[in-house]
Biotite code that builds the C-alpha atoms (Angstrom):
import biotite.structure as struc

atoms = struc.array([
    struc.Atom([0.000, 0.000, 0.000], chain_id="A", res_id=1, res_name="UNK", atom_name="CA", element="C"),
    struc.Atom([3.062, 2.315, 0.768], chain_id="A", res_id=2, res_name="UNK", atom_name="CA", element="C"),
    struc.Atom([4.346, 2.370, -2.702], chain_id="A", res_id=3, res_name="UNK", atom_name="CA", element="C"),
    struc.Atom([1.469, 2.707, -4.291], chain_id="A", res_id=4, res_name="UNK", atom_name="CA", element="C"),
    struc.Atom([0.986, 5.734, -1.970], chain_id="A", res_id=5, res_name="UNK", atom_name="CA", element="C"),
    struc.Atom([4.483, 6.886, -3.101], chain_id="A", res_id=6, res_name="UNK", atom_name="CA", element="C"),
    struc.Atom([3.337, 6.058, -7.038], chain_id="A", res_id=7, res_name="UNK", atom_name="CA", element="C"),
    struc.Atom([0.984, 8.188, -6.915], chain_id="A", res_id=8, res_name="UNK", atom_name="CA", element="C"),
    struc.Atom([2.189, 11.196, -5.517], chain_id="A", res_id=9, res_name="UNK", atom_name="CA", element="C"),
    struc.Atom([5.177, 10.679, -7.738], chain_id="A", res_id=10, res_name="UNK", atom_name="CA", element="C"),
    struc.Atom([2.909, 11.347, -10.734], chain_id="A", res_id=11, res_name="UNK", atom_name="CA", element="C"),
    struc.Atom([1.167, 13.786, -9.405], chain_id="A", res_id=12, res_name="UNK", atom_name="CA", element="C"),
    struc.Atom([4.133, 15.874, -8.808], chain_id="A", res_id=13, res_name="UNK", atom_name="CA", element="C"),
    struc.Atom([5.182, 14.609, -12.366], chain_id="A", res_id=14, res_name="UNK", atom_name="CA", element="C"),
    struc.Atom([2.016, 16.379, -13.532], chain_id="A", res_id=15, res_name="UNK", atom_name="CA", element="C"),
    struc.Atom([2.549, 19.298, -11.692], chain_id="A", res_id=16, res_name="UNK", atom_name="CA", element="C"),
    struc.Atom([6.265, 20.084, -13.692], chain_id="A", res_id=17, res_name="UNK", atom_name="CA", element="C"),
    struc.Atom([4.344, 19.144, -17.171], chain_id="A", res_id=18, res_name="UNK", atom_name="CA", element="C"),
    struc.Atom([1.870, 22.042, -15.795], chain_id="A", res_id=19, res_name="UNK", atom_name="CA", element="C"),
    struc.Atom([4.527, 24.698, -15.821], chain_id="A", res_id=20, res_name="UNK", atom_name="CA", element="C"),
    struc.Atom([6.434, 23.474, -18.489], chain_id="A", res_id=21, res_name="UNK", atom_name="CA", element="C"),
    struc.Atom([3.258, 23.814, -20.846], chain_id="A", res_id=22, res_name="UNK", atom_name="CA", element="C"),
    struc.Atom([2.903, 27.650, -19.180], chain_id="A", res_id=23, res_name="UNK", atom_name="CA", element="C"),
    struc.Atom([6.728, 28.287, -20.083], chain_id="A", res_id=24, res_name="UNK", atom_name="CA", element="C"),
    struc.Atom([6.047, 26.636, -23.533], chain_id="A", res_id=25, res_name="UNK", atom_name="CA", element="C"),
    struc.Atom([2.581, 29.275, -24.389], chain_id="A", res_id=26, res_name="UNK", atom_name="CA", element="C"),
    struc.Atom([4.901, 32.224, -23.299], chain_id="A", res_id=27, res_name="UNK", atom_name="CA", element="C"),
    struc.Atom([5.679, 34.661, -25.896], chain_id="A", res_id=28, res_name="UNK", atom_name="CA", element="C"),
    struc.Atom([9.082, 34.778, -24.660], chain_id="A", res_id=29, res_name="UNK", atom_name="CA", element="C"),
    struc.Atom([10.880, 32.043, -26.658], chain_id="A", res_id=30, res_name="UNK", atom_name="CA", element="C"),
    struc.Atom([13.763, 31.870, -24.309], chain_id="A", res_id=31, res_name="UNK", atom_name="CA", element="C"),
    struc.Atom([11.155, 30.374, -21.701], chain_id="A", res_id=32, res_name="UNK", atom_name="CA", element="C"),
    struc.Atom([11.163, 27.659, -23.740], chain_id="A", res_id=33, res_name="UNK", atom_name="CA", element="C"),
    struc.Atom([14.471, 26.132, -22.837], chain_id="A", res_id=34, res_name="UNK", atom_name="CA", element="C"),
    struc.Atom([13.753, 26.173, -18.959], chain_id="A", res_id=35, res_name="UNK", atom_name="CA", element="C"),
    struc.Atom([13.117, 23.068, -17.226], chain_id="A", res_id=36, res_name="UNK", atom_name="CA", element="C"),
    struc.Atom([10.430, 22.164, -14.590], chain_id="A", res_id=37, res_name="UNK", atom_name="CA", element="C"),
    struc.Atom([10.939, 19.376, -11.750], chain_id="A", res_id=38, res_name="UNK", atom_name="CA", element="C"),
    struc.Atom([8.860, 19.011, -8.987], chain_id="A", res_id=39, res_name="UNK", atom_name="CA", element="C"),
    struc.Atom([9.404, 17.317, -5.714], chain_id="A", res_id=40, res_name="UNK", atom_name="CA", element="C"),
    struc.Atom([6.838, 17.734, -2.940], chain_id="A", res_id=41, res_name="UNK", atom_name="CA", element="C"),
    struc.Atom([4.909, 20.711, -4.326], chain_id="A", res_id=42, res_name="UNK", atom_name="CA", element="C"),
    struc.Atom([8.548, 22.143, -4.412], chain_id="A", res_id=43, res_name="UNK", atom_name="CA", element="C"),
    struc.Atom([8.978, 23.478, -8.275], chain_id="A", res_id=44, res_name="UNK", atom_name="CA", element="C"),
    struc.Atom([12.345, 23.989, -9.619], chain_id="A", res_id=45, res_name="UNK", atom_name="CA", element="C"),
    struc.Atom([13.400, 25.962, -12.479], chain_id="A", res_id=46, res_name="UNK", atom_name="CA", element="C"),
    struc.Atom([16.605, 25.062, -14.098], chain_id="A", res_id=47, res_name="UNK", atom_name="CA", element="C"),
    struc.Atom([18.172, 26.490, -17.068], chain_id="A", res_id=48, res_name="UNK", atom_name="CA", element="C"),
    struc.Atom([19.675, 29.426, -18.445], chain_id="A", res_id=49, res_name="UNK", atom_name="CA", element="C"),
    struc.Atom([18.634, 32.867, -19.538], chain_id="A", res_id=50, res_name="UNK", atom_name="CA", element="C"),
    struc.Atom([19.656, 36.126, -20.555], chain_id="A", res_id=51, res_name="UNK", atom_name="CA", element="C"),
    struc.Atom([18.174, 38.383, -18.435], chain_id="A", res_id=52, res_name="UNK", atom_name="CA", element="C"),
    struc.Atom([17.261, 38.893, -14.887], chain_id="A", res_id=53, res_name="UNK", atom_name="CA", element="C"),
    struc.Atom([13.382, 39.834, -16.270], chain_id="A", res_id=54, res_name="UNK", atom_name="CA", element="C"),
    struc.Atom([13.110, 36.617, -18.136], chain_id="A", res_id=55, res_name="UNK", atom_name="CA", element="C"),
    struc.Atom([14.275, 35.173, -14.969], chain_id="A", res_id=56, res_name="UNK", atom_name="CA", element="C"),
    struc.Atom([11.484, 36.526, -13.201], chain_id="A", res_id=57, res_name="UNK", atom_name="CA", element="C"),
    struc.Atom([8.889, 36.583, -15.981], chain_id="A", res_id=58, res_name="UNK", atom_name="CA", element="C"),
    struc.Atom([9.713, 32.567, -15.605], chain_id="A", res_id=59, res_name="UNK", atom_name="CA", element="C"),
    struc.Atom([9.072, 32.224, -11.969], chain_id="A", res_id=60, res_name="UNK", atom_name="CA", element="C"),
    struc.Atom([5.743, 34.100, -12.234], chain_id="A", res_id=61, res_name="UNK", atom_name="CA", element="C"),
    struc.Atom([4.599, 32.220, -15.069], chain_id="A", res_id=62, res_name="UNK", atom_name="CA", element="C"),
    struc.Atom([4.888, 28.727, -12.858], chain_id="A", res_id=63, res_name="UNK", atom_name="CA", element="C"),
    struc.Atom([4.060, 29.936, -9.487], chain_id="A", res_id=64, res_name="UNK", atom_name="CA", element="C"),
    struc.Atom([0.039, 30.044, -9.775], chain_id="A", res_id=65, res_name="UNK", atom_name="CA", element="C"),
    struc.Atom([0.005, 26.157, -11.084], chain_id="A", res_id=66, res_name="UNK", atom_name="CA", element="C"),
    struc.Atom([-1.891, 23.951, -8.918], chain_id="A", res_id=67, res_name="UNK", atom_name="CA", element="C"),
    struc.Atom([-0.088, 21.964, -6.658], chain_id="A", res_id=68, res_name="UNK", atom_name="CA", element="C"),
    struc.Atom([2.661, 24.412, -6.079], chain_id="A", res_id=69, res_name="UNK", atom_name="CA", element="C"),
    struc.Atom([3.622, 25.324, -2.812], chain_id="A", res_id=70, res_name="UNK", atom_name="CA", element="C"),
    struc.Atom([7.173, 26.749, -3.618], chain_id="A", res_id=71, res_name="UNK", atom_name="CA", element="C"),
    struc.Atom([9.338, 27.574, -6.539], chain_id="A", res_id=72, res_name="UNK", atom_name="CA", element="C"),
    struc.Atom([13.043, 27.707, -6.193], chain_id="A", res_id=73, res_name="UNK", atom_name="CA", element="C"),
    struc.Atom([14.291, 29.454, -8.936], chain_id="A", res_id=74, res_name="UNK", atom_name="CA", element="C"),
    struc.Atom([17.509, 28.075, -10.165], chain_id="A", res_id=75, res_name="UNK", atom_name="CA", element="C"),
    struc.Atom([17.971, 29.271, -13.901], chain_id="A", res_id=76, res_name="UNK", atom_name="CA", element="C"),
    struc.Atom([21.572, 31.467, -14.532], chain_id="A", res_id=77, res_name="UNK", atom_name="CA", element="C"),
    struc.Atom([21.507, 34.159, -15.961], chain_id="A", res_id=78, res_name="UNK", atom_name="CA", element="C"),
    struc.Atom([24.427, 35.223, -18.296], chain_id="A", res_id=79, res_name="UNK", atom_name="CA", element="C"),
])
């Protein structure tokens, strides 16, 4: 019963990072694009690299209103 437990929270955390990833993918900013979504507890993080401290941010407010998210930890460089 445990894993099954652990199963499904696994996928729904799973469907919580295809969430974001679909907002990042509709954003007019191509850049957004590139950025990668994992999710581990309702914890999002956002990996990847960008060139601008706005895109940056324009990121982590496009992901933080999915459901299911109780944190993002923003962890794209910038350069």
């Amino acid at each position: 019963m445990y894993a099954t437990e652990v199963q499904r929270k696994s996928l729904r955390f799973q469907g919580i990072a295809e969430a974001a990833t679909e907002r990042l993918q509709d954003s007019p900013y191509q850049a957004l694009r590139r950025i990668s979504c994992e999710c581990k507890y309702g914890v999002l993080f956002l990996r990847g690299r960008l060139s601008s401290f706005f895109q940056k941010q324009v990121a982590q407010e496009a992901v933080a209103r999915v459901s299911g998210v109780t944190e993002v930890v923003n962890e794209i460089d910038v350069g």
